[in-house]
C-alpha positions as CSV (number, residue, x, y, z in Angstrom):
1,X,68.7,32.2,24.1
2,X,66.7,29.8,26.3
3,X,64.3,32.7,27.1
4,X,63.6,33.8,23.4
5,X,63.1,30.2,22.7
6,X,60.4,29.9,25.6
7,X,58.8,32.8,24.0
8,X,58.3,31.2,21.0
9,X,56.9,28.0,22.2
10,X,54.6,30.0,24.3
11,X,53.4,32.2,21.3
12,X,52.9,28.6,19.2
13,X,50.9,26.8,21.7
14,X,49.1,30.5,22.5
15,X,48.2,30.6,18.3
16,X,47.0,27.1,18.5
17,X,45.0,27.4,21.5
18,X,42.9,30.2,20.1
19,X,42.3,28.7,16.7
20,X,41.2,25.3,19.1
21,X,38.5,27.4,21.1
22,X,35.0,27.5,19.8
23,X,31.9,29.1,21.2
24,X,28.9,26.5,22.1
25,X,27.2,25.6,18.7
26,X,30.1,26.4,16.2
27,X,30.5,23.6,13.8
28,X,33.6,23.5,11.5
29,X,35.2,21.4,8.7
30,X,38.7,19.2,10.0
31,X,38.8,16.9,7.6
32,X,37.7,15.3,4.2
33,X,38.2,12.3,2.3
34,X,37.6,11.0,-1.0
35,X,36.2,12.5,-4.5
36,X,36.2,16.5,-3.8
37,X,34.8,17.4,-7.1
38,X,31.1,15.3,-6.4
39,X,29.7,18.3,-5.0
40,X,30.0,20.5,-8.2
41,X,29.4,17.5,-10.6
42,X,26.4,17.3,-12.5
43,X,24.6,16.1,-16.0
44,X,21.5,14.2,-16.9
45,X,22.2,10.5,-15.9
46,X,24.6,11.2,-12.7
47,X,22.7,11.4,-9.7
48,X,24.6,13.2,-6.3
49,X,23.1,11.6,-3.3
50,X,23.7,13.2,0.1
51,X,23.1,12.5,3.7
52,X,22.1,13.9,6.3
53,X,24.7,14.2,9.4
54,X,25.7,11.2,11.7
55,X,27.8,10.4,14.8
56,X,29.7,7.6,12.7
57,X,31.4,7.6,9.1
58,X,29.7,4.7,7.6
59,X,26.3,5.5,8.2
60,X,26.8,8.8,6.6
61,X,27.9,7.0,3.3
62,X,25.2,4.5,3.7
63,X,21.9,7.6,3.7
64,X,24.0,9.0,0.4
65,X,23.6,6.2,-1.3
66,X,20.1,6.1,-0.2
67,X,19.5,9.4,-1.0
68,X,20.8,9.2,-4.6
69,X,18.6,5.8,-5.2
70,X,15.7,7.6,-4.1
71,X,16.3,10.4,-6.9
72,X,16.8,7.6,-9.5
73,X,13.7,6.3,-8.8
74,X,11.9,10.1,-8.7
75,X,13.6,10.4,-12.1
76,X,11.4,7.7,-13.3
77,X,8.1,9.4,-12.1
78,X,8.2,6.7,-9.1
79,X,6.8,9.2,-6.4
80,X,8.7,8.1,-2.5
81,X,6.2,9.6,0.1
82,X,6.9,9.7,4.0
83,X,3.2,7.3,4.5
84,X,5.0,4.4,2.0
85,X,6.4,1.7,3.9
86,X,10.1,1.0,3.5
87,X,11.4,-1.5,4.7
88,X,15.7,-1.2,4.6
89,X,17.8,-4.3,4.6
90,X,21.4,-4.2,4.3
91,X,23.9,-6.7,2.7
92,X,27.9,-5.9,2.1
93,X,29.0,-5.3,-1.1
94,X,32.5,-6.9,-2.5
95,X,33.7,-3.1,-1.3
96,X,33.1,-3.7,2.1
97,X,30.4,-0.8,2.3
98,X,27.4,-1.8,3.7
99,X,24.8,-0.6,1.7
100,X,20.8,0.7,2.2
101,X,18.4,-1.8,0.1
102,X,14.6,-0.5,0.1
103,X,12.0,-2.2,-0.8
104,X,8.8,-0.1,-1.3
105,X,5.1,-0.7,-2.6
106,X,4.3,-3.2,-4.9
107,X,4.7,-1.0,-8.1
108,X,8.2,0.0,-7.3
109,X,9.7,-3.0,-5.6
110,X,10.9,-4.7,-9.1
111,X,12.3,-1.1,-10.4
112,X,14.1,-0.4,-6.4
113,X,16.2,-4.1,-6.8
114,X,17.0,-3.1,-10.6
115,X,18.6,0.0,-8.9
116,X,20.3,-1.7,-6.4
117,X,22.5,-3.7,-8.7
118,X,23.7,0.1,-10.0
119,X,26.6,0.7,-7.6
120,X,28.3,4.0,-6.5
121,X,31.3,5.3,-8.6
122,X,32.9,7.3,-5.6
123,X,32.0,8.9,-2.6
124,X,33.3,12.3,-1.0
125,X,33.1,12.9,3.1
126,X,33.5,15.6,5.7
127,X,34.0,15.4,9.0
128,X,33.1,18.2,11.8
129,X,33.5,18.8,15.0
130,X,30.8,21.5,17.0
131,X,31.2,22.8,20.4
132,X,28.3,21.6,22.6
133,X,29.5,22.4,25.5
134,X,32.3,24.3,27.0
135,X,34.3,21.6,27.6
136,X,32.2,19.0,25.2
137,X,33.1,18.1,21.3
138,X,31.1,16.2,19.1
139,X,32.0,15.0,15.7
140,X,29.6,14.9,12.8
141,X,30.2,13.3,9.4
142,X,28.3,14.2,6.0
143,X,28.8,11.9,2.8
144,X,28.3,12.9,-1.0
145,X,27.9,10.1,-3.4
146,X,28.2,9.9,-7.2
147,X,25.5,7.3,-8.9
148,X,25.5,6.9,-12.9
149,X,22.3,5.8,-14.4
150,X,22.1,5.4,-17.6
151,X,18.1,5.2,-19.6
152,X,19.3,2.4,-21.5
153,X,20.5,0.7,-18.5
154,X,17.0,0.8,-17.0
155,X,15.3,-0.3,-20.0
156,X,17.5,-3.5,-20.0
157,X,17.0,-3.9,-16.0
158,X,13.2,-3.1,-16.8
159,X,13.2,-5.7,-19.5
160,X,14.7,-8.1,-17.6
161,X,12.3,-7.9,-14.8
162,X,8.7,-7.2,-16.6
163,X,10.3,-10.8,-18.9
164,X,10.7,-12.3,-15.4
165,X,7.1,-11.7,-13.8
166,X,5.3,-12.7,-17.2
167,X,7.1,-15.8,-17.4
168,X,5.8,-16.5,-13.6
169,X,2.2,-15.0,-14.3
170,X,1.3,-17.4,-17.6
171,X,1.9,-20.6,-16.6
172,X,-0.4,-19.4,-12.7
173,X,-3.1,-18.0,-15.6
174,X,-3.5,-21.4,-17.1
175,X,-3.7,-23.0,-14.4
176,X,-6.5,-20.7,-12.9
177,X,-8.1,-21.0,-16.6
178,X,-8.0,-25.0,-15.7
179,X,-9.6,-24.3,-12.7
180,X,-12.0,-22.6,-14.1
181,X,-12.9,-24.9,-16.5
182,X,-13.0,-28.0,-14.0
183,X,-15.9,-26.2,-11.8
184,X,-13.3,-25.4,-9.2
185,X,-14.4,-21.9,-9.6
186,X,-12.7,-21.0,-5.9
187,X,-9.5,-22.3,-6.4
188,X,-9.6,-20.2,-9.7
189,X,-10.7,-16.9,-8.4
190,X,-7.8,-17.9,-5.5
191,X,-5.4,-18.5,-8.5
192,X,-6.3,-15.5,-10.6
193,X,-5.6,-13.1,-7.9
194,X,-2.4,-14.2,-7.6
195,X,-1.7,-13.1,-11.0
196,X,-3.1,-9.9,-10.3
197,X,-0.6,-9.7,-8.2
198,X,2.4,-10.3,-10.1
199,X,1.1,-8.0,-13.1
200,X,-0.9,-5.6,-11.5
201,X,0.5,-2.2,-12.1
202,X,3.1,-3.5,-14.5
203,X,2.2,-1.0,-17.6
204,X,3.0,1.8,-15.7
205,X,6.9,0.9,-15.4
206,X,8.8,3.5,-17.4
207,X,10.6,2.4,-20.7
208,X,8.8,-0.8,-21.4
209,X,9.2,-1.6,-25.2
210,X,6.5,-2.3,-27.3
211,X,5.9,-5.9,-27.1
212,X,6.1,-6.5,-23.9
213,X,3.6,-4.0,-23.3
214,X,1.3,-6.2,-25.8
215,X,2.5,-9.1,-23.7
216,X,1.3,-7.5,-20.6
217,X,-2.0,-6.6,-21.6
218,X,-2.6,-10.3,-23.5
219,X,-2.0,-11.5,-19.7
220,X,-4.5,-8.9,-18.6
221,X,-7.1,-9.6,-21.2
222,X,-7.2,-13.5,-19.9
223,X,-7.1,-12.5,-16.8
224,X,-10.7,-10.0,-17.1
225,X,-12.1,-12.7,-19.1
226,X,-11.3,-15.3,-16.3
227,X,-12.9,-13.5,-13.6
228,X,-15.5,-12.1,-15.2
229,X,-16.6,-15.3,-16.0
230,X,-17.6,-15.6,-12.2
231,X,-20.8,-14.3,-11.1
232,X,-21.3,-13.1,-7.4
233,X,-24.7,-12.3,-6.8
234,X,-25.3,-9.5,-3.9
235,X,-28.3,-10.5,-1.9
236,X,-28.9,-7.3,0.9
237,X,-32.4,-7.0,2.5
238,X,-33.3,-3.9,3.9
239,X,-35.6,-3.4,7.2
240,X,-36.5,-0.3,8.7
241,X,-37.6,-1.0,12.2
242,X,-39.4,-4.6,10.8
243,X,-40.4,-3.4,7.6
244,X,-38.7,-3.7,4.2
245,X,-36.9,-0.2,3.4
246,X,-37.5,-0.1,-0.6
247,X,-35.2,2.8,-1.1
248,X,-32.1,0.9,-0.9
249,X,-29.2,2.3,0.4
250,X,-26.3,-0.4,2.3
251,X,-26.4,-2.8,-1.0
252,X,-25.5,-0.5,-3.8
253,X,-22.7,1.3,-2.1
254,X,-21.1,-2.0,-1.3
255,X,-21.3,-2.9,-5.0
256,X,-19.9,0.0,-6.1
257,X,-17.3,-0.4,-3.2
258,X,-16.8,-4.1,-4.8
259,X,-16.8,-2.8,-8.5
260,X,-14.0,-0.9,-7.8
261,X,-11.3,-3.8,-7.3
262,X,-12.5,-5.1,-11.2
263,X,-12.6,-8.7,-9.7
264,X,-16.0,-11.0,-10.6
265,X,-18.5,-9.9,-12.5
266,X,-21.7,-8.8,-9.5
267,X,-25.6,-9.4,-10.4
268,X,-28.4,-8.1,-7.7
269,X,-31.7,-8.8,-9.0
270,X,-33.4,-10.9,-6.3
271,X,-37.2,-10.8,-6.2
272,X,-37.5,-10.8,-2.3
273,X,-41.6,-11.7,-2.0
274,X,-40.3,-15.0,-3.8
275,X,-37.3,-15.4,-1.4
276,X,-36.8,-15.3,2.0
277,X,-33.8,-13.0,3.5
278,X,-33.5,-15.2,7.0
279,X,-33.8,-18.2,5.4
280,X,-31.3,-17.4,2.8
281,X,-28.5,-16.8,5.3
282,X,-29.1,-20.6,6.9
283,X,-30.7,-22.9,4.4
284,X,-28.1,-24.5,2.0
285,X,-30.9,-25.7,-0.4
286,X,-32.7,-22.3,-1.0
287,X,-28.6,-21.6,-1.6
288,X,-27.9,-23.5,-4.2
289,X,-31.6,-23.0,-5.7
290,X,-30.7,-19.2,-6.3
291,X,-27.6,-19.4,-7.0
292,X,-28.5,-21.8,-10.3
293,X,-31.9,-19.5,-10.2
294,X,-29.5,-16.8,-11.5
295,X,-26.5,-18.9,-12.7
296,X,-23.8,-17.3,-10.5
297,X,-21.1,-18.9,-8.3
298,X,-21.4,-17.3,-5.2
299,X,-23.7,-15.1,-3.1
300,X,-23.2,-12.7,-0.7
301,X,-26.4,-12.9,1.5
302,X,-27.2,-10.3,4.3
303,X,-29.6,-8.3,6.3
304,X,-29.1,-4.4,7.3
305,X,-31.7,-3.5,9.7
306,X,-32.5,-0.7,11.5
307,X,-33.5,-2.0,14.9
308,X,-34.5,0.4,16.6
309,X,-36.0,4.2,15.7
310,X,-35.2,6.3,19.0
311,X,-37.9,8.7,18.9
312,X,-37.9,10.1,22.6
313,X,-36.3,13.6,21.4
314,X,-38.8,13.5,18.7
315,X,-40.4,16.7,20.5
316,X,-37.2,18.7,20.0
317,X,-36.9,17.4,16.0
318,X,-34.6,14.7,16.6
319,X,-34.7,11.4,15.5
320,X,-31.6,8.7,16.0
321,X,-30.6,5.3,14.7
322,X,-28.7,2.0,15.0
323,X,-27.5,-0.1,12.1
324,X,-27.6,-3.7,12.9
325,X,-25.9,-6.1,9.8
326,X,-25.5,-9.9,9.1
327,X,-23.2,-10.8,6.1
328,X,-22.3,-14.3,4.7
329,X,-20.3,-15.3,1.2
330,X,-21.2,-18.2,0.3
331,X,-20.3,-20.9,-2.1
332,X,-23.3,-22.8,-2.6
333,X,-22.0,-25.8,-4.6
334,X,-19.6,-27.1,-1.9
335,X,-22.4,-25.5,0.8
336,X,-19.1,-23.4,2.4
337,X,-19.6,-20.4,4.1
338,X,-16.2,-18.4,2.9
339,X,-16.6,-15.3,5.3
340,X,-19.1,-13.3,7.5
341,X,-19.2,-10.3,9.7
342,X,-22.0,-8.8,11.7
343,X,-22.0,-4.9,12.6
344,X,-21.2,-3.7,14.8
345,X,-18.3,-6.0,15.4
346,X,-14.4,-6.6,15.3
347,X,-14.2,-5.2,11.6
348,X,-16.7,-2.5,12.3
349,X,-18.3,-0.8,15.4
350,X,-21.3,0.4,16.3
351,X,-23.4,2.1,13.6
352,X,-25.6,5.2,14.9
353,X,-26.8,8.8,13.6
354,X,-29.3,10.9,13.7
355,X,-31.4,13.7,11.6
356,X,-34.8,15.8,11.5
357,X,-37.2,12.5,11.1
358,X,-37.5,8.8,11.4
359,X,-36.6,8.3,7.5
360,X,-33.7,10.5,7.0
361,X,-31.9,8.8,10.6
362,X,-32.2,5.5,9.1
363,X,-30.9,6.0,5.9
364,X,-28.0,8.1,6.8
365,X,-27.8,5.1,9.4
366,X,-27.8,2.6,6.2
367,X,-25.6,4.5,4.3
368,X,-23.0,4.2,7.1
369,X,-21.7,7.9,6.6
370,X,-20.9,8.5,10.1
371,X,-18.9,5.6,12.2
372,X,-19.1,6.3,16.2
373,X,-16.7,3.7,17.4
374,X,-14.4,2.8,14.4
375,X,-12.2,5.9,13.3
376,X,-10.4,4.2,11.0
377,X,-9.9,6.8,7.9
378,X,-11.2,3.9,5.2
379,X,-14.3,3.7,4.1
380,X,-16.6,1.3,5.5
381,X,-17.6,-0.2,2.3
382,X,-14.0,0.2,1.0
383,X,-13.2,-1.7,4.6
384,X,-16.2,-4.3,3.6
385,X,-15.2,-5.5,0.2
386,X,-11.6,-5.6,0.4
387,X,-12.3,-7.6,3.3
388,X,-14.8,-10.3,1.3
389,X,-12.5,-10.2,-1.5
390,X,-9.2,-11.3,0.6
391,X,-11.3,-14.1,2.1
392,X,-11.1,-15.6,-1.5
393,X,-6.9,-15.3,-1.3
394,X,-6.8,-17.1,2.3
């Protein structure tokens, strides 16, 4: 009696020990919890988020919810990609479940904390265990979450936001148009960027109604008319190795590179044998004489030079060139200098190329098409006037 029941215990534990073994790199499933239908549900306004695995339960339910926020805001044609910067904060819900908050780039930052206030209806998770080792176990845990989003629960959130920012944006416009009106023509521009800020972007939100939309662009309509009303005038001499280079090449690109941002309105007519470009860098008179010359607010005065032609491989057809540059912005009624750079320099390295003959070096050289010691991937004219134009912000 005592043996046959030895024999059975032995068979048990025998049974048990060879469902226990796994070989090195078997996963399997040994328990779950929750809603088991999540992973087969599906219809227009749920959204199934799931995570990835994790060593620990609750940061397996916090990437589902992540997961199915980020398809919410896909859904709405608001494109996530890997070079946006998300930031994640996290803040504990009345259910206890610490929760992923994102907030991404400008356009989608309203829309992502509209989201946020759209909380999971249930959650469904494994857990697995995988032999690592032959005598080492780890467990893994993968969550499934189930998010309803509704459109008509977006348009309200949408509403309620785009209301929110307009209400903030109008009463900084008038202010700016004050400004503007009052000759403080800096603290305008400073003023009216802000609003760019709060608007900018705001027409593309999905499922904006109809007069808000009119709204929006009334705001942006004041806001072109304000800045436009201030004149820049872009004041670049050209010298090629001491003599005035005619075929201009560094000013137009960085007004094209300044035209692009939509901010003041840019004038370049300046009849250099009347003016002088050194003196116009220094002399706050001759300043304030051009700028009420041709009625604008600011200038932005500089000299691109080519200093020096390096013709000692001229006999093998090569020619090279250094770009040498002095920029100021100036506000000649307050005789301010707002911000200047030099290339090369912090902002911008060295400036040299080369080509076939003396011409062709210096104006690839002018055009700044190649950069030797700043690999940065922007533009150097892009790099230029985004620069000028935050100068006016700080």
């Amino acid at each position: 009696m005592n043996k046959s029941l030895i024999v059975i215990v032995f068979i048990l534990l025998s049974v048990n020990t060879s469902y226990a073994k796994m070989k090195v790199g078997e996963s399997r499933l040994i328990e779950e919890s929750g809603d088991t239908t999540i992973k087969s549900t599906n219809g227009t306004e749920v959204f199934i988020g799931v995570s990835t695995t994790f060593s620990d339960e609750q940061s397996a339910l916090n990437d589902a919810v992540l997961d199915g926020r980020k398809q919410i805001l896909q859904s709405l044609e608001i494109n996530i990609s890997a070079e946006q910067n998300v930031e994640r904060l996290f803040i504990e819900d009345q259910t206890g479940i610490i929760e992923s908050r994102e907030l991404f780039d400008s356009k989608t930052l309203s829309v992502s904390k509209g989201i946020l206030s759209v909380k999971p209806e249930s959650f469904y998770l494994e857990k697995w265990e995988r032999q690592v080792s032959k005598k080492e176990i780890e467990y893994e845990y993968k969550a499934w979450c189930l998010i309803r989003y509704s459109s008509s629960e977006h348009e309200q959130i949408v509403t309620a936001m785009v209301t929110s920012m307009l209400d903030a944006a109008n009463p900084i416009l008038s202010r700016a148009e004050t400004e503007r009106q009052q000759g403080q023509v800096s603290e305008a521009l400073r003023t009216a960027f802000q609003v760019n800020e709060l608007i900018s972007d705001m027409t593309d939100y999905p499922a904006i109604p109809v007069q808000l939309k009119t709204q929006i662009n009334s705001v942006q309509d004041r806001l072109a008319k304000l800045v436009g009303s201030i004149k820049l005038l872009v004041a670049i001499y050209e010298r090629v190795a001491g003599e005035r280079n005619y075929s201009l090449q560094f000013q137009p690109r960085l007004i094209e590179a300044l035209a692009q941002h939509k901010t003041m309105s840019l004038q370049s007519s300046i009849d250099w044998s009347l003016t002088n470009a050194d003196a116009l860098l220094t002399d706050p008179a001759l300043q304030k004489s051009v700028a009420q010359e041709h009625g604008v607010d600011f200038i932005l005065a500089g000299i691109a030079e080519i200093q020096k032609i390096n013709d000692s491989k001229a006999k093998y057809g090569i020619y090279s060139a250094s770009l040498r540059v002095q920029l100021k912005l100036i506000d000649p009624t307050s005789n301010r200098i707002i911000w200047e750079n030099t290339i090369p320099g912090e902002l911008i390295g060295d400036i040299r190329d080369f080509a076939s003959n003396e011409n062709d070096a210096a104006m690839k050289v002018l055009s700044m098409s190649k950069r030797c010691k700043d690999k940065k991937e922007e533009n150097p004219y892009q790099l230029l006037s985004r620069n000028i134009l935050d100068s006016f912000i700080k």
